[in-house]
C-alpha positions as CSV (number, residue, x, y, z in Angstrom):
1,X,6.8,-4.0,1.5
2,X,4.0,-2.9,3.8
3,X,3.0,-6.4,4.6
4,X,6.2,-7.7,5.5
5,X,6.9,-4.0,7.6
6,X,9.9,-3.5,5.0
7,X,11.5,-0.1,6.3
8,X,13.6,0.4,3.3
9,X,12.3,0.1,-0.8
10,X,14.5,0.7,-3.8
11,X,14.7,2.0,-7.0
12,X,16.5,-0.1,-10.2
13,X,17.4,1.5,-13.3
14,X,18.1,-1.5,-15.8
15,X,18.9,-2.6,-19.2
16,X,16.4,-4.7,-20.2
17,X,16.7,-8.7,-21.5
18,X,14.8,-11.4,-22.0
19,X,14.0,-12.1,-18.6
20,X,12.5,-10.8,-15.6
21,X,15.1,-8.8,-13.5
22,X,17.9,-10.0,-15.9
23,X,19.3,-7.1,-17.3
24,X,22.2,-5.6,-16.3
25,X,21.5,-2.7,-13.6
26,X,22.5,1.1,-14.6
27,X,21.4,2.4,-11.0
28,X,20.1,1.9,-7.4
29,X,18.9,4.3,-4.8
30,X,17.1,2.9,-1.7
31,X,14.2,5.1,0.4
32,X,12.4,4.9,3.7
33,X,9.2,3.8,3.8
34,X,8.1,5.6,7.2
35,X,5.7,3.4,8.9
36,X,2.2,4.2,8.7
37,X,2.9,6.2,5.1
38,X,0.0,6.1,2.7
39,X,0.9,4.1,0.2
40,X,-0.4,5.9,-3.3
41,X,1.0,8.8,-1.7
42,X,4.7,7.1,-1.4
43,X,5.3,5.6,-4.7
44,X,4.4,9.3,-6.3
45,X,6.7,10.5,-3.8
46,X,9.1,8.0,-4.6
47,X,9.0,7.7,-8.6
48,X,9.3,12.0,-8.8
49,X,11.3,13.0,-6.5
50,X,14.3,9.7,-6.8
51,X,12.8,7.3,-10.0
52,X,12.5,10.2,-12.8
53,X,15.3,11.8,-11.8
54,X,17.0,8.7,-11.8
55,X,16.1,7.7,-15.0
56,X,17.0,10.9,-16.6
57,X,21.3,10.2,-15.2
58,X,20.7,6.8,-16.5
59,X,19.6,8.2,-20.3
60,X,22.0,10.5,-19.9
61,X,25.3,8.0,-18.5
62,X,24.1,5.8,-21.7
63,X,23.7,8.7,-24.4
64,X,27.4,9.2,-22.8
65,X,28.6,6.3,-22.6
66,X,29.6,5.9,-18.8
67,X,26.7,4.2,-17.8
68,X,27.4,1.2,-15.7
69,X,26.5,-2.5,-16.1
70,X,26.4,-4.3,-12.9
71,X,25.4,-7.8,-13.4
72,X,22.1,-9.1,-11.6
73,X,22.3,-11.2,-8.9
74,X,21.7,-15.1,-10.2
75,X,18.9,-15.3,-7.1
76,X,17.2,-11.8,-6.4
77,X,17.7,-10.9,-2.9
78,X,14.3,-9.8,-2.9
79,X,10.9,-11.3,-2.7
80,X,9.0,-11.2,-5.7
81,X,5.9,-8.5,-5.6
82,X,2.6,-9.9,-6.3
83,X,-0.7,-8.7,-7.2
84,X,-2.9,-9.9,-4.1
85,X,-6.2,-11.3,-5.5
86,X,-9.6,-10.3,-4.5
87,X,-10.6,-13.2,-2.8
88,X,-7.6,-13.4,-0.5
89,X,-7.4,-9.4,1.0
90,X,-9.8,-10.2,3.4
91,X,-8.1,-13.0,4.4
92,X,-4.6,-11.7,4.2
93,X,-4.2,-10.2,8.1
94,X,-4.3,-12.1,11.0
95,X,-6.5,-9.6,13.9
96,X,-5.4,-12.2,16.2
97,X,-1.8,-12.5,16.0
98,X,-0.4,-9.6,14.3
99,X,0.5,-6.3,16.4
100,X,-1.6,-3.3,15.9
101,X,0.8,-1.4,14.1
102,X,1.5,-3.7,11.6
103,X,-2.1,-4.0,10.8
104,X,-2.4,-0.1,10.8
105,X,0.8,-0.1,8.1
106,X,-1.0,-2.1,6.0
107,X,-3.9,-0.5,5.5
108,X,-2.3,2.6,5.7
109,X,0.0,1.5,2.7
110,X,-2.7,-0.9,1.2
111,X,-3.8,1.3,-1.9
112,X,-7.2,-0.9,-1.8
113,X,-7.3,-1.3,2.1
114,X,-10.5,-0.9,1.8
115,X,-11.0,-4.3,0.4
116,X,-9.2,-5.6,3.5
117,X,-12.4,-4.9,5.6
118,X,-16.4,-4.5,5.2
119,X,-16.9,-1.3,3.2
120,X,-19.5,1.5,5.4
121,X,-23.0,0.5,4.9
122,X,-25.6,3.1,4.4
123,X,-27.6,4.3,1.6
124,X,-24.6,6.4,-0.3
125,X,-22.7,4.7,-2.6
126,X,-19.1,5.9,-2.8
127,X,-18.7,5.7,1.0
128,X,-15.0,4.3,1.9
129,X,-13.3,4.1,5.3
130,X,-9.8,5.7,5.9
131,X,-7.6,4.6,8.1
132,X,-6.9,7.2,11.2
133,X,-4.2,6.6,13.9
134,X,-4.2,3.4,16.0
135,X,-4.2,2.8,19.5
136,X,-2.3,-0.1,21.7
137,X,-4.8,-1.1,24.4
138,X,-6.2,-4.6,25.6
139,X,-8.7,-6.1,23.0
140,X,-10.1,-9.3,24.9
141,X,-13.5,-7.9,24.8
142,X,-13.6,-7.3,21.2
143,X,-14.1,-9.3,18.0
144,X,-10.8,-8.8,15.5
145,X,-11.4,-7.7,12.6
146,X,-14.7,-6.4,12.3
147,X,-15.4,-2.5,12.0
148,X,-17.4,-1.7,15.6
149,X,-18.6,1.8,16.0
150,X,-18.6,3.3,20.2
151,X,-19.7,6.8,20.9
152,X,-16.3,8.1,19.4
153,X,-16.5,6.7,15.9
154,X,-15.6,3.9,14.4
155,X,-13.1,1.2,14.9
156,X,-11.4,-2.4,14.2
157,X,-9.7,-4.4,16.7
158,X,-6.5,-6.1,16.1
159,X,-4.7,-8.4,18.6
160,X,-3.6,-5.4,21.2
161,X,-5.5,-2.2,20.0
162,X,-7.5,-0.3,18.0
163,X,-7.5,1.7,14.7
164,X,-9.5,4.4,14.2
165,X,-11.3,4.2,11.0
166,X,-14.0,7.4,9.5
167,X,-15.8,7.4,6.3
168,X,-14.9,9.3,3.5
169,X,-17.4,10.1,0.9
170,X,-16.5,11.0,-2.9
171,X,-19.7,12.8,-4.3
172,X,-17.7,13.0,-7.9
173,X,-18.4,9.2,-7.6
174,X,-21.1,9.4,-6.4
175,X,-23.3,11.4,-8.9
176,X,-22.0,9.4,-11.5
177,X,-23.3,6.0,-9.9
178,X,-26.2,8.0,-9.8
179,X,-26.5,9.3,-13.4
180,X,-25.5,5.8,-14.2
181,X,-28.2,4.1,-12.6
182,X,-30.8,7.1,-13.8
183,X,-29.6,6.6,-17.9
184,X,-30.4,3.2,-17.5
């Protein structure tokens, strides 16, 4: 959803079959995805506030009796989600192509973005980069995709702009790299 700059995801309550996506559906409910919306964040959003609830009518319409059964479509009108292996993440965004924003809802959405881009260097392990705002100015001078760091902090370039990028530290993580490296 966040690569293709999907504005709308949905929820499907089915009976299941055999097959993948076969089963009759029960219920639907779509839901924005606003752009720039941190993905981890969304889907618990998402699966509280519409998918349990949802679930619960659908026990219920079937405990009942009323639920529905609306056949699947024969071809999904959807693409199929994939897991995107580690070896291609880095290679998945074009910086030289792609608009700014689009490469700012990615990461923003990416639950791993970090693995889209050189993690911080320095002698703290645990150090990760989050994704700030973005801004849309002329790149020509900079090399895409590579985190760059200016008096104001750090940064990537994409096609026509910037995206702010800071490090976040986890010390929980941390001290038990540390601890794990001391019992050893």
């Amino acid at each position: 959803m966040y690569y293709n700059m999907e504005k709308k995801g949905s929820i499907t309550i089915s009976y299941i079959e055999k097959g993948e996506d076969t089963g009759d559906i029960i219920y639907q409910k779509s839901y924005d995805i606003p752009l720039g919306s941190n993905g981890p964040d969304l889907q618990n959003k998402v699966v509280s506030t519409i998918g349990a609830p949802l679930l619960i009518e659908a026990i219920i319409a079937m405990e009942e009796g009323y639920a529905p059964r609306i056949p699947q479509p024969r071809e999904s009108p959807t693409l199929r989600a994939r897991n995107i292996l580690p070896d291609e993440q880095k290679n998945i965004i074009d910086w030289e192509k792609w608009d700014v924003e689009r490469i700012w809802h990615l990461m923003r959405g990416y639950a791993n973005s970090m693995d889209l881009i050189e993690p911080p260097r320095g002698i703290y392990a645990g150090q990760r980069w989050t994704v700030e705002g973005y801004t849309k100015c002329d790149t020509s001078k900079y090399s895409k995709g590579i985190v760059l760091k200016n008096s104001d902090g750090y940064y990537i370039a994409g096609s026509n702009g910037l995206i702010q990028l800071s490090i976040n530290f986890k010390l929980k993580r941390t001290l038990g790299y540390v601890l794990n490296r001391i019992m050893r």
